[in-house]
N, C-alpha and C positions, 0 to 999 in steps of 0.2 A: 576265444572261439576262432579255428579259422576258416576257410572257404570251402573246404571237403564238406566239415559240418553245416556249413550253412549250404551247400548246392546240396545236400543231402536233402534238410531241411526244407526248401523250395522245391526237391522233386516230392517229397512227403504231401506238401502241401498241394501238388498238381496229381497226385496218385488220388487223395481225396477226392479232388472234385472228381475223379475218373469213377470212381466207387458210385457215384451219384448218378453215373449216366450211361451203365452200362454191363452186359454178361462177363466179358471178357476183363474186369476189374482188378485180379490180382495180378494177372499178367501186365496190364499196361500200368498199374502199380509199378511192379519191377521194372520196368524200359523206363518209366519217369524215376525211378530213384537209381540208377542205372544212369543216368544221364546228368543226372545233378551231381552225383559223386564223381564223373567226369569232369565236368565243367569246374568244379570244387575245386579237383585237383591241379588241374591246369592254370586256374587261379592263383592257385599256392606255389605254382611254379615246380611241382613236383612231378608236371606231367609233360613232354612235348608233345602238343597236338598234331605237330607237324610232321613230327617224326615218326608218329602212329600214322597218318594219312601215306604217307610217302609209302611206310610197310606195305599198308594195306594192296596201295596203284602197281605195287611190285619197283618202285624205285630203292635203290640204293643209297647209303649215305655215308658219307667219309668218317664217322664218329664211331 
């Protein structure tokens, strides 16, 4: 198993307790499993965190 599936698995498990407390339940479902499959993947080393923030702020990067 590796950490895609399990920040999958950990947002699944925070999308639940969201279902328990609240309208807006499928939507913040997806932002928690949304977020775990991130974190997952950066775990795995598949993802640069750093290099998606940098995009984001409009910085450039030599790679």
């Amino acid at each position: 198993m590796n950490y895609t599936l399990v920040g999958m698995g950990v947002g699944a498990f925070l999308a639940f307790m969201a279902f328990a407390f609240g309208f807006w339940a499928f939507l913040i479902a997806l932002i928690f499993i949304a977020i775990g499959a991130i974190l997952g993947r950066a775990m795995d080393g598949k993802l640069d965190l750093r290099g998606v923030i940098d995009a984001l702020t409009g910085r450039r990067s030599s790679s």
